[in-house]
C-alpha positions as protocol buffer text, in pm:
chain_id: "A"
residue {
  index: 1
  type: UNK
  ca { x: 1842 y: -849 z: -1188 }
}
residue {
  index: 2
  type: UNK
  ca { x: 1558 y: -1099 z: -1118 }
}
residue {
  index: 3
  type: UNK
  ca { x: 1315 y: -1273 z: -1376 }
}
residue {
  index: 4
  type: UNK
  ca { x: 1025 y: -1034 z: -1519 }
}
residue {
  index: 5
  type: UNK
  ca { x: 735 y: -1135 z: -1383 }
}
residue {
  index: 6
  type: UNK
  ca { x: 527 y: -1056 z: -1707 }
}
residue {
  index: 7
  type: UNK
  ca { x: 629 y: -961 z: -2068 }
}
residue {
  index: 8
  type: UNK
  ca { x: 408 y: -647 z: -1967 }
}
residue {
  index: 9
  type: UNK
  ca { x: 623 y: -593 z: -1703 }
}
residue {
  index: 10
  type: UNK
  ca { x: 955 y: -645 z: -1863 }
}
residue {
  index: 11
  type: UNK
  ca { x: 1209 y: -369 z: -1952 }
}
residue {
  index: 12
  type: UNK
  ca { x: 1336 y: -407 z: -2320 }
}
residue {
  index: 13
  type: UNK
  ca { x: 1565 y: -90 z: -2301 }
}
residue {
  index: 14
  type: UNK
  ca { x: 1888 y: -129 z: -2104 }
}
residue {
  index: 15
  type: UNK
  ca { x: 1739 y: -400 z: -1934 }
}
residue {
  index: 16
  type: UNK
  ca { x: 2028 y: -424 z: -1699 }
}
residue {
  index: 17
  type: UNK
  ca { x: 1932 y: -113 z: -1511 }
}
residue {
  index: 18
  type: UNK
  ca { x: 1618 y: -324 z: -1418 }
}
residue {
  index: 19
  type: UNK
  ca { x: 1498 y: -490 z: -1111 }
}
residue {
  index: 20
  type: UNK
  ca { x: 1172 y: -718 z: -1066 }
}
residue {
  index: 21
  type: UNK
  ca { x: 1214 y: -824 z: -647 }
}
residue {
  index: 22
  type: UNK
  ca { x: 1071 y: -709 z: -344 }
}
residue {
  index: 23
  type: UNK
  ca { x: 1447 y: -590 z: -283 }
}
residue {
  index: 24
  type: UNK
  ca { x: 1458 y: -364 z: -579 }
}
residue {
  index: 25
  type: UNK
  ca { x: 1094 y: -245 z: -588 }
}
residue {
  index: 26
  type: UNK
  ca { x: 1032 y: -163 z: -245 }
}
residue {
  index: 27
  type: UNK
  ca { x: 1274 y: 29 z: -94 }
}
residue {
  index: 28
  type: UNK
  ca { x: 1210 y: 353 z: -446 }
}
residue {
  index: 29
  type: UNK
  ca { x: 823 y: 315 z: -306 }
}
residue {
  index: 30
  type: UNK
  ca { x: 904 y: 394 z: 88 }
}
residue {
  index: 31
  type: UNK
  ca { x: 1140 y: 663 z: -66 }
}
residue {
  index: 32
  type: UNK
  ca { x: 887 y: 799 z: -304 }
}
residue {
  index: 33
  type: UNK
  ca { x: 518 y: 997 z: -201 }
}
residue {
  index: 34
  type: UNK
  ca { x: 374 y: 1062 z: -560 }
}
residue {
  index: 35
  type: UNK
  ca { x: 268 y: 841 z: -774 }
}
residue {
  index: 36
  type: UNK
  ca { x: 99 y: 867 z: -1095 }
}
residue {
  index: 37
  type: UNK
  ca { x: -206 y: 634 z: -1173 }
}
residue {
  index: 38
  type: UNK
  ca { x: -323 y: 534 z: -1499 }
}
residue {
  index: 39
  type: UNK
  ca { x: -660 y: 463 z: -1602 }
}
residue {
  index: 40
  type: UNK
  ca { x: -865 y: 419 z: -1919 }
}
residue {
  index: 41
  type: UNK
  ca { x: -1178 y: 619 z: -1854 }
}
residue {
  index: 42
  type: UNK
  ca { x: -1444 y: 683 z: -2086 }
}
residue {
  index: 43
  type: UNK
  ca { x: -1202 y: 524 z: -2372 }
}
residue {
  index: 44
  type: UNK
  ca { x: -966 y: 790 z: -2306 }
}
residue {
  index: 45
  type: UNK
  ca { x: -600 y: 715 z: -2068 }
}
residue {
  index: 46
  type: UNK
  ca { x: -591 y: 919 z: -1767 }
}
residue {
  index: 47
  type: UNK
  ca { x: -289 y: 996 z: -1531 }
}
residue {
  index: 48
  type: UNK
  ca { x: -347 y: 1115 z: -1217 }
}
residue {
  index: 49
  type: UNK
  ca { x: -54 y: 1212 z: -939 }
}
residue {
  index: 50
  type: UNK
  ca { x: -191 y: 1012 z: -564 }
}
residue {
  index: 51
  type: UNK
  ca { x: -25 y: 1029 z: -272 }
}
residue {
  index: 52
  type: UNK
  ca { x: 59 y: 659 z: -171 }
}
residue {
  index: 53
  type: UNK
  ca { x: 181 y: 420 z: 74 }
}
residue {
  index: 54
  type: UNK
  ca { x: 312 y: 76 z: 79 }
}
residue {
  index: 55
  type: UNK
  ca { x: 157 y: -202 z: 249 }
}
residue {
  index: 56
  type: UNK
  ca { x: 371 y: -490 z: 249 }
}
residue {
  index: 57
  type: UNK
  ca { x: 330 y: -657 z: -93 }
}
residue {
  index: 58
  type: UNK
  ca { x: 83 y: -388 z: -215 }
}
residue {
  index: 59
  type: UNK
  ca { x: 38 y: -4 z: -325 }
}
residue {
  index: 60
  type: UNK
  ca { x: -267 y: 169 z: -133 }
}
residue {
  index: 61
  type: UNK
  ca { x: -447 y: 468 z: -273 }
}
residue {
  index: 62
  type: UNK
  ca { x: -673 y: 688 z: -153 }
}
residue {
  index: 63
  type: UNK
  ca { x: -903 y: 978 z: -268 }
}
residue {
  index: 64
  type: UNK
  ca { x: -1264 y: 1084 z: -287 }
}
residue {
  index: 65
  type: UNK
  ca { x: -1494 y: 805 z: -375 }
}
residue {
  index: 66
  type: UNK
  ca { x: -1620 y: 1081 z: -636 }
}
residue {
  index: 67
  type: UNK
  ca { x: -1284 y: 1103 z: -771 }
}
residue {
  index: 68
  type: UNK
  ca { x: -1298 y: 966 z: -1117 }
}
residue {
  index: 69
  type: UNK
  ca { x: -991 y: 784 z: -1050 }
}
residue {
  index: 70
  type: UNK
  ca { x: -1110 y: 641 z: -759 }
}
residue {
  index: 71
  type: UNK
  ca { x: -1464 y: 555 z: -954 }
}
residue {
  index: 72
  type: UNK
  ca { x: -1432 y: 413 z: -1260 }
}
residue {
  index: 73
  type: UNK
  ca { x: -1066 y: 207 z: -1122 }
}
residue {
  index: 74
  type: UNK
  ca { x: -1229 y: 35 z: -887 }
}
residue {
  index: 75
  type: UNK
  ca { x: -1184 y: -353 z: -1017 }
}
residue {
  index: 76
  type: UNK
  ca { x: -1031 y: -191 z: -1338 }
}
residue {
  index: 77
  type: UNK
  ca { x: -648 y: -224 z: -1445 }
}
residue {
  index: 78
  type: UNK
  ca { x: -406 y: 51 z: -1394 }
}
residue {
  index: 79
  type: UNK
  ca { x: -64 y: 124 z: -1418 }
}
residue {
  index: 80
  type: UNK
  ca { x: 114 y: 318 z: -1179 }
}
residue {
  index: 81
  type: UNK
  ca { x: 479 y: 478 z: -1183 }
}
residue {
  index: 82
  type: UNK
  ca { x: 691 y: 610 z: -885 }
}
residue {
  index: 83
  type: UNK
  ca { x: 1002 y: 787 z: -999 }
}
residue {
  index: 84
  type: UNK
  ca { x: 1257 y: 990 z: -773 }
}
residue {
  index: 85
  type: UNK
  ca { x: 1494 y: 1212 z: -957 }
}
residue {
  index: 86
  type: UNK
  ca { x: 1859 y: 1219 z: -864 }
}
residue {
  index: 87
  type: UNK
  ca { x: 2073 y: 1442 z: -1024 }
}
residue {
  index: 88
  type: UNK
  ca { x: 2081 y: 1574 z: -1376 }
}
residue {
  index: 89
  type: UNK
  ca { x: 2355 y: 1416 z: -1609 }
}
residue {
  index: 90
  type: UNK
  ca { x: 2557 y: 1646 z: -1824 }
}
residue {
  index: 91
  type: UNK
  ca { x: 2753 y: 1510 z: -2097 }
}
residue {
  index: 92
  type: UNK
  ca { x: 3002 y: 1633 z: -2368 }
}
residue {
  index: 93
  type: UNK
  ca { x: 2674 y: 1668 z: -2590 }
}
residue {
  index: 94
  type: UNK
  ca { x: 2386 y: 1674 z: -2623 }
}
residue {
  index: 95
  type: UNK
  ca { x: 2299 y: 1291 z: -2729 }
}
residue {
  index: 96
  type: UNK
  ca { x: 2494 y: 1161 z: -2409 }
}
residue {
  index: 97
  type: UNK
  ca { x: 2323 y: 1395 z: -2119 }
}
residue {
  index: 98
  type: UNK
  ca { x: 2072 y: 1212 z: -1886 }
}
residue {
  index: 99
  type: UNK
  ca { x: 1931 y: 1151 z: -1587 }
}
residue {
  index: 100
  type: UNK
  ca { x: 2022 y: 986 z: -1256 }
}
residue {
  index: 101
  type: UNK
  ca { x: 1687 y: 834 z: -1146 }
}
residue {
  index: 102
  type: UNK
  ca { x: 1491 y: 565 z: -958 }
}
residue {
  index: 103
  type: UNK
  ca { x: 1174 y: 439 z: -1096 }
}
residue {
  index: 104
  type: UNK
  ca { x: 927 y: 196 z: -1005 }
}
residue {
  index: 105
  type: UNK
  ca { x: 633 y: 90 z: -1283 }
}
residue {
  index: 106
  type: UNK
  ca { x: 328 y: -127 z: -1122 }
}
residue {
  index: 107
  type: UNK
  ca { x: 66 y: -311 z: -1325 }
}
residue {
  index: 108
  type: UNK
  ca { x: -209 y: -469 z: -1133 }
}
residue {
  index: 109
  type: UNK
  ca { x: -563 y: -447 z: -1104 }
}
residue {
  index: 110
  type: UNK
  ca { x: -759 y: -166 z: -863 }
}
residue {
  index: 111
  type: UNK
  ca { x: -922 y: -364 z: -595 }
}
residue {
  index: 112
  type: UNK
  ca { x: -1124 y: -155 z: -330 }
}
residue {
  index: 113
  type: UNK
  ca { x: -1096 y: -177 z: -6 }
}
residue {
  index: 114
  type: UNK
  ca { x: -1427 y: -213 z: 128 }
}
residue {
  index: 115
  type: UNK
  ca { x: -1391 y: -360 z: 471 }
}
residue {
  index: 116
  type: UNK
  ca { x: -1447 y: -49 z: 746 }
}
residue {
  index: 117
  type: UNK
  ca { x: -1203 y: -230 z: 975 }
}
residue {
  index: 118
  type: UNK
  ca { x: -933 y: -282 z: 674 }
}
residue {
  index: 119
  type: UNK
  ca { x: -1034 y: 69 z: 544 }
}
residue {
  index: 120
  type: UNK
  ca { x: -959 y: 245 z: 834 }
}
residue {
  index: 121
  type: UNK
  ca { x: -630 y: 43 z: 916 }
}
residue {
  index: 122
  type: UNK
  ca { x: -514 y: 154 z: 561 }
}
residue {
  index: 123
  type: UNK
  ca { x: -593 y: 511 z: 631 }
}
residue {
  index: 124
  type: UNK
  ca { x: -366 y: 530 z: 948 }
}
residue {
  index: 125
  type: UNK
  ca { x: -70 y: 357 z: 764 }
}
residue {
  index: 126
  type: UNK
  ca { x: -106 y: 715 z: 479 }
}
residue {
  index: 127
  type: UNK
  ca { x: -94 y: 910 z: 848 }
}
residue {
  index: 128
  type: UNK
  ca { x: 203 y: 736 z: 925 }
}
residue {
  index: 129
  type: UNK
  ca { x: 406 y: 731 z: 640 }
}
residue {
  index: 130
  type: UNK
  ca { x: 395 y: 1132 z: 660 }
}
residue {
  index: 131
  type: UNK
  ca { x: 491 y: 1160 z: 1027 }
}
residue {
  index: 132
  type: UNK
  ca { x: 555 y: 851 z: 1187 }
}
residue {
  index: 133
  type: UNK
  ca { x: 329 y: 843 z: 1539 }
}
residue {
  index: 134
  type: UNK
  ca { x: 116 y: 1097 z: 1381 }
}
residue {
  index: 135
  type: UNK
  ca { x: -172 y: 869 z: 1474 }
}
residue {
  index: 136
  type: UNK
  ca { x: -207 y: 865 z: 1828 }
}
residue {
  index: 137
  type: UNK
  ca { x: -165 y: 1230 z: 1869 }
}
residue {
  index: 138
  type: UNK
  ca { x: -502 y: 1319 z: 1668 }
}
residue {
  index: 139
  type: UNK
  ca { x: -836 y: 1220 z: 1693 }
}
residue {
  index: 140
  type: UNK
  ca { x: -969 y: 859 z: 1555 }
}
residue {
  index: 141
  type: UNK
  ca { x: -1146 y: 921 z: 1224 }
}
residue {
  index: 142
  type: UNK
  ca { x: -1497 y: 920 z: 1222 }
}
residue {
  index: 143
  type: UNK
  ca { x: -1716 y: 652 z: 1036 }
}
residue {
  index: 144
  type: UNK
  ca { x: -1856 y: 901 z: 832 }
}
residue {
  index: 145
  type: UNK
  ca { x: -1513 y: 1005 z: 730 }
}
residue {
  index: 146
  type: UNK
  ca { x: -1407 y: 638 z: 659 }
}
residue {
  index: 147
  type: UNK
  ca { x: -1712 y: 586 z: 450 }
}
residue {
  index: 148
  type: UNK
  ca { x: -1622 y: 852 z: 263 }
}
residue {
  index: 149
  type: UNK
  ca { x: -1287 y: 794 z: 207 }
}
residue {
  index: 150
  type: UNK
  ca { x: -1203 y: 587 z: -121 }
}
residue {
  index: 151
  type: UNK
  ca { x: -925 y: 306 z: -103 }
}
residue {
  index: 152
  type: UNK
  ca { x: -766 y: 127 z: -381 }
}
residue {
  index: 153
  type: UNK
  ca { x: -494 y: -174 z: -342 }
}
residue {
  index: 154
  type: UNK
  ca { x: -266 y: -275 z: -607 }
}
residue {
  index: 155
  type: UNK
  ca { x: -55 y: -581 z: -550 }
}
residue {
  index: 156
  type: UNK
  ca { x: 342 y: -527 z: -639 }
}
residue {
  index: 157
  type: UNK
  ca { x: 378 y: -868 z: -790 }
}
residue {
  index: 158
  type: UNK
  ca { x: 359 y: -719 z: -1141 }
}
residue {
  index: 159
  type: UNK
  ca { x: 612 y: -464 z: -1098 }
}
residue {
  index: 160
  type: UNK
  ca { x: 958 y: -348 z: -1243 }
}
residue {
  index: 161
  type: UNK
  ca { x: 1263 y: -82 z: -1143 }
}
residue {
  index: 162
  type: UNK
  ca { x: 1466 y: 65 z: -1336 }
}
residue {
  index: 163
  type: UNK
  ca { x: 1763 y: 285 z: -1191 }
}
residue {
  index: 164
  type: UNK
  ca { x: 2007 y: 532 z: -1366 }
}
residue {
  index: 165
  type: UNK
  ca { x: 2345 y: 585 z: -1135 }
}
residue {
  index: 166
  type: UNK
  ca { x: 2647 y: 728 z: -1194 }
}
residue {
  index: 167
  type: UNK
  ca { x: 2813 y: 961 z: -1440 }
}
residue {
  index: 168
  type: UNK
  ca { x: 2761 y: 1058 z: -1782 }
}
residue {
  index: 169
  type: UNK
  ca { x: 2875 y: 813 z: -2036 }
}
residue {
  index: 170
  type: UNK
  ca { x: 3046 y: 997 z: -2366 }
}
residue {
  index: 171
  type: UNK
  ca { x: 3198 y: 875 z: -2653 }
}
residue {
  index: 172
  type: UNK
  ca { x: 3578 y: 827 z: -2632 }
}
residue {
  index: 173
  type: UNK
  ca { x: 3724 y: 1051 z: -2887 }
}
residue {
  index: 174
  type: UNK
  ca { x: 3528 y: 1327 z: -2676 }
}
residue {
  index: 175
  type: UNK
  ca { x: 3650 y: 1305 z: -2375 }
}
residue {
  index: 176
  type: UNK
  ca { x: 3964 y: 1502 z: -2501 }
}
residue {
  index: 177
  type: UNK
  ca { x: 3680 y: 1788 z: -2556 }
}
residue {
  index: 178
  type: UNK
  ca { x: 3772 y: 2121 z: -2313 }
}
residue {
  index: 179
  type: UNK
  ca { x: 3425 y: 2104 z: -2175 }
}
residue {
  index: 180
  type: UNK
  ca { x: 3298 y: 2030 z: -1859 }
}
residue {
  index: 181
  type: UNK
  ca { x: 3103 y: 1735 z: -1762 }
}
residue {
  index: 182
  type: UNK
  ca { x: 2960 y: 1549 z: -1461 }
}
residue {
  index: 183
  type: UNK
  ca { x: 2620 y: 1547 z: -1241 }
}
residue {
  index: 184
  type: UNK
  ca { x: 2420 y: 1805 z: -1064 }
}
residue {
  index: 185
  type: UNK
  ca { x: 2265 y: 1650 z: -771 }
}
residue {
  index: 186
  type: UNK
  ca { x: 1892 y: 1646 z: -701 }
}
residue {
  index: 187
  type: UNK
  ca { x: 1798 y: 1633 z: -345 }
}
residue {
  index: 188
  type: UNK
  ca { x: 1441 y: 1655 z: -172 }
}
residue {
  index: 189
  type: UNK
  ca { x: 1456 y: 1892 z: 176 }
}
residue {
  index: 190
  type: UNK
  ca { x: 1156 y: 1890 z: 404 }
}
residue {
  index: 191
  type: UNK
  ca { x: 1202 y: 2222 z: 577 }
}
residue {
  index: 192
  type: UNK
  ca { x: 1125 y: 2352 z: 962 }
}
residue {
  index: 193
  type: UNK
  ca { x: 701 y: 2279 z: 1013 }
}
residue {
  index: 194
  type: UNK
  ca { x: 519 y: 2599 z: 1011 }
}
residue {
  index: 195
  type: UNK
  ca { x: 230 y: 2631 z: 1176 }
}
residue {
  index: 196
  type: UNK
  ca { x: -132 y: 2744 z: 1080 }
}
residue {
  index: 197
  type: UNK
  ca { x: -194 y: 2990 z: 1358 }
}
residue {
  index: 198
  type: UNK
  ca { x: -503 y: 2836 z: 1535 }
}
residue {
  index: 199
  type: UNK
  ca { x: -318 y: 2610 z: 1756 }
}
residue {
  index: 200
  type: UNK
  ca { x: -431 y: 2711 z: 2136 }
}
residue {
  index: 201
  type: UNK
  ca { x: -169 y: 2931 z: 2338 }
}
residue {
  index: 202
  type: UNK
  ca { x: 96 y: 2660 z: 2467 }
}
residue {
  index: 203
  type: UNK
  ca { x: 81 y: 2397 z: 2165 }
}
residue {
  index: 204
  type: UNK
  ca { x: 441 y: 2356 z: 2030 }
}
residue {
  index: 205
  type: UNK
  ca { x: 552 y: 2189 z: 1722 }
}
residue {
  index: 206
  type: UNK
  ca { x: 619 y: 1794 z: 1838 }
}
residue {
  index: 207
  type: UNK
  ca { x: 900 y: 1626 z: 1843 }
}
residue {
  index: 208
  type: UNK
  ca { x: 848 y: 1400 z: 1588 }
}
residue {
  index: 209
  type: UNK
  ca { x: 713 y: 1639 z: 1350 }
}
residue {
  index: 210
  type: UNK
  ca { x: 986 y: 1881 z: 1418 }
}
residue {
  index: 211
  type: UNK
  ca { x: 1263 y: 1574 z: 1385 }
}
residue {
  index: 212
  type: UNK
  ca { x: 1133 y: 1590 z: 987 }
}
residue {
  index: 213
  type: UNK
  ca { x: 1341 y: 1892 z: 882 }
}
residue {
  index: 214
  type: UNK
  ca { x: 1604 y: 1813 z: 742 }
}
residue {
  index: 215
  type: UNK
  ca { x: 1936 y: 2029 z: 921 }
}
């Protein structure tokens, strides 16, 4: 476990399951695609699930530039959680069942990216995270379609993990108790691609889209 890098950062409870490095906190966000992003707006919190991607020491988001998200975070702080459930933890009661989990928490400030040439370089890298080499095999995006694309960074050097492993953790007289206990695995399965139908006669499914189902 490294330093916090903030008190706002800083995990008070069981702060040995937390992590504050680049080693920790990176490898739950290329695991992870949802992330929910908080925002104040209008005086009221908002939390909104994004699809994201990681760019190096930073969190890109993207949306409509409409979105209110996407609005009103622009320059704004926000706090935004990746978590990636494991397997459920069931105990000898009810007090001692859990979760096994890995969780990334980010606070930072929205900055937009406003560049065209960074803008569209960020909106390849959300093409590639979903299919690796994705990008080649469609057409460019249009200017029109970068301009109206909204993109928010959020550096990661505010950031803490915290990571529940293992198996559930009962009091001692209890594990005399005839009942059974252990975890229940939680696994995410991308299936065989499916397509939409409209694909001219002769288009197949390619190979690196197909190489995403799992078995």
């Amino acid at each position: 476990m490294s330093e916090a890098p903030s008190e706002e950062a800083r995990v008070r409870r069981l702060a040995e399951r937390a992590g504050y490095d680049a080693a920790s906190i990176n490898p739950i966000l290329d695991d992870g695609w949802v992330a929910h992003v908080g925002i104040v707006r209008n005086g009221r919190p908002v939390v909104i699930p994004m699809y994201y991607v990681r760019d190096g020491d930073s969190l890109l988001l993207h949306g409509a530039p409409a979105a209110g998200t996407l609005r009103e975070g622009k320059g704004t702080e926000v706090c935004v959680s990746v978590t990636l459930l494991e397997g459920l933890v069931l105990a000898r009661s009810a007090f001692h069942h859990s979760m096994n989990y890995r969780s990334v928490v980010v606070h930072g400030t929205a900055v937009p990216v406003d560049d065209p040439v960074e803008k569209e370089a960020a909106l390849e890298l959300f093409v590639e995270r979903m299919v690796p080499g994705r990008q080649a095999m469609i057409r460019p995006n249009t200017a029109k379609e970068i301009q109206g694309t909204g993109v928010l960074r959020v550096a990661l050097d505010n950031a803490s993990t915290k990571v529940r492993s293992g198996d559930p953790v009962d009091d001692d007289e209890d594990y005399e108790l005839p009942i059974w206990a252990g975890v229940v695995p939680v696994t995410e399965v991308l299936g065989a691609p499916v397509g939409d139908g409209r694909s001219p006669e002769g288009v197949v499914v390619p190979d690196n889209v197909a190489a995403l189902a799992d078995g």
